[in-house]
N, C-alpha and C positions, 0 to 999 in steps of 0.2 A: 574447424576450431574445436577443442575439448569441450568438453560440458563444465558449466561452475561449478564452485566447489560450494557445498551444502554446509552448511554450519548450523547446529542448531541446538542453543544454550539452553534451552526451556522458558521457564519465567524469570522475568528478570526487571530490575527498578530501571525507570528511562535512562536516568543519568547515563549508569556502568553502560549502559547499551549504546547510547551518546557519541562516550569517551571509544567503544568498541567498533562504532563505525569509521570513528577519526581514524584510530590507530590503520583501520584497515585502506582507508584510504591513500595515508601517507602511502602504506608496503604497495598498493597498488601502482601508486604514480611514479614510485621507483622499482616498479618492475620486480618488487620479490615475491607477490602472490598473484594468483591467475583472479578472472572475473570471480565473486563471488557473492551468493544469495544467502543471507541469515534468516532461517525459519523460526520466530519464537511468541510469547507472551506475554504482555506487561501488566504489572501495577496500576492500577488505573492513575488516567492522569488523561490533561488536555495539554493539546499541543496548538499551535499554529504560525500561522511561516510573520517573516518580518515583515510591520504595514504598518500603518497609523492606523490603519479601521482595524480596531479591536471589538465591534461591534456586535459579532457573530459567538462570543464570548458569553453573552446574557450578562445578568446582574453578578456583581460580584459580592462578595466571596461563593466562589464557585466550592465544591464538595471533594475535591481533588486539588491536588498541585497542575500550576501551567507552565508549560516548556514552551518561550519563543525559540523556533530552528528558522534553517534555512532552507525552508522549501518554499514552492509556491502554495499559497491557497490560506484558506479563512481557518475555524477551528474543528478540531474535531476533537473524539474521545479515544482511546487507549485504554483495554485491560482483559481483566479474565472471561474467557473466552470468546478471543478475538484472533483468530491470527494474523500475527504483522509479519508482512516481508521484506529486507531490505535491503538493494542489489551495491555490489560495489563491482561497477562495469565500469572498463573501457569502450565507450563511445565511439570514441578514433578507432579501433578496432572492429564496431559491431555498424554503428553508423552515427555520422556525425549532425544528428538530426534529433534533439529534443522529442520533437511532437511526436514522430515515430516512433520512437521510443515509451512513450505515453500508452500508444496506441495498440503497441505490441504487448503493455502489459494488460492491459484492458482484456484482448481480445486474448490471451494468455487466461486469463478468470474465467473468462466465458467457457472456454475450453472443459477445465477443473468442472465449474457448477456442469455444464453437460454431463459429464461424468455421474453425477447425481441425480439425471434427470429434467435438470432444469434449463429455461432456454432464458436465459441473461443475457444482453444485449448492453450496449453504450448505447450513448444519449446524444444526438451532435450538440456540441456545446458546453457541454458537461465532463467533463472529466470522471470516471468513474465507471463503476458496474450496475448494473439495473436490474431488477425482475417486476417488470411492468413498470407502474408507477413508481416502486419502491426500493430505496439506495441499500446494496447489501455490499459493497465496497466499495471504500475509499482510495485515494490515489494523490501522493504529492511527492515530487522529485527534487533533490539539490543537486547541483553542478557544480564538480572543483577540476577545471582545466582538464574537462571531459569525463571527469570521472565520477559515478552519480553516487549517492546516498540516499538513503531514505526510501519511501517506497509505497506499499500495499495495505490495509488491512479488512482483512475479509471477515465479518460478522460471522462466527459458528456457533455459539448459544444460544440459549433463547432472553437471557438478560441484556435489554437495549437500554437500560436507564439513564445509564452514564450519558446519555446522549440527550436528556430530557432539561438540563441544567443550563443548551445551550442552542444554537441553531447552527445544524452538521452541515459546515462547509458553504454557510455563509447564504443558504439555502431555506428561504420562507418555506414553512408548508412543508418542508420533507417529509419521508415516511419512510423509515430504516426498516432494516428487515437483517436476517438471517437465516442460515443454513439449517439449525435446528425448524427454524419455525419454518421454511418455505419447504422441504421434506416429509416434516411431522413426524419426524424421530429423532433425536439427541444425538449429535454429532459430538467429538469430544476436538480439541484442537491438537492432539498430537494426531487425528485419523486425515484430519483436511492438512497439517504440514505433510504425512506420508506424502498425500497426494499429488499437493503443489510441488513438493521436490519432484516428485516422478514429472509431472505437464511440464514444468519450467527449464527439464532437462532436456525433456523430449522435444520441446518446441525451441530451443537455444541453436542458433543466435541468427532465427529464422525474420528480419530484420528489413529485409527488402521492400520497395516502396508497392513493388508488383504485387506482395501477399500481404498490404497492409493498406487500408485508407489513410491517408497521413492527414486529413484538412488539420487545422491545428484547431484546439477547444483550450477553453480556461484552465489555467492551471489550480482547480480547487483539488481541497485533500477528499 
């Protein structure tokens, strides 16, 4: 199969980015556009998926705007210097299998942080990226009649505040982390999208149950 097509808008307010995964959705389910990955950066803002436990939320009024979507999982943070990824794949195409697909992007990060020197690992039960104890990427997926949305974002600054107003992904006691800070040199967020475009292509649509552990984990962002 071709490699995704790389799209990547810069910074951008959640909404437009929202309405831009829709639209991409629709062309996809009708077969006018190939799989594809948007590498970009947003306005800060919290997000989290549709539930009655808004808990993970903190006290309100929060210091940003909140976006309910449709993924799985509790809340999280969105903004400058963070990169989000966010895939518009055919499933039915790559595999029809949620969890793997989790697990392929997981282990797709790992990848990337190697790249840098670092040894990230998944957590069983946990959905996400790790460097030891500490969360340096999140992970939440939506499904429209196989066709996914939404996605990735990977900490590359060293500003983790936006993350302090709430508890990341529903998760007592976390300890975020990022790429500047686990490095110890300033990574900028257009150097880590180069990068993920380059992993994400190269590891596309490497999918199989044989090159991936599939147990299934919570779907938190």
């Amino acid at each position: 199969m071709s490699a995704p097509e790389i799209i990547r808008p810069g910074r951008i307010a959640y909404a437009p980015a929202l309405d831009m995964q829709e639209a991409a959705v629709a062309a996809r389910l009708a077969g006018e556009i190939p799989d594809r990955l948007f590498l970009l950066e947003h306005e800060p803002v919290y997000t989290i998926g549709r539930r009655r436990d808004r808990s993970s939320l903190g006290a309100l009024p929060l210091p940003h705007p909140v976006e309910e979507i449709n993924r799985g999982g509790q809340a999280t943070f969105h903004g400058p210097g963070q990169l989000v990824g966010y895939f518009i794949f055919d499933l039915q195409k790559l595999t029809p299998d949620l969890h793997l697909f989790l697990r392929w992007i997981e282990e797709t990060l790992v990848a990337l942080l190697a790249g840098y020197g670092l040894a990230a690992q998944r957590r069983e039960g946990l959905t996400g990226v790790w460097i030891e104890d500490r969360k340096i990427a999140s992970i939440g997926v939506g499904v429209r009649r196989w066709v996914t949305m939404h996605g990735f974002a990977l900490n590359v600054g060293r500003d983790l505040s936006g993350f302090s107003a709430i508890t990341p992904c529903g998760i007592q006691g976390v300890s975020m982390t990022s790429l500047s800070l686990e490095t110890g040199r300033d990574i900028t967020v257009e150097e880590a999208a180069d990068r993920a475009a380059h992993v994400f292509t190269e590891h596309y649509p490497n999918l199989s149950p044989s090159s991936l552990n599939s147990q299934p984990s919570t779907q938190q962002p």
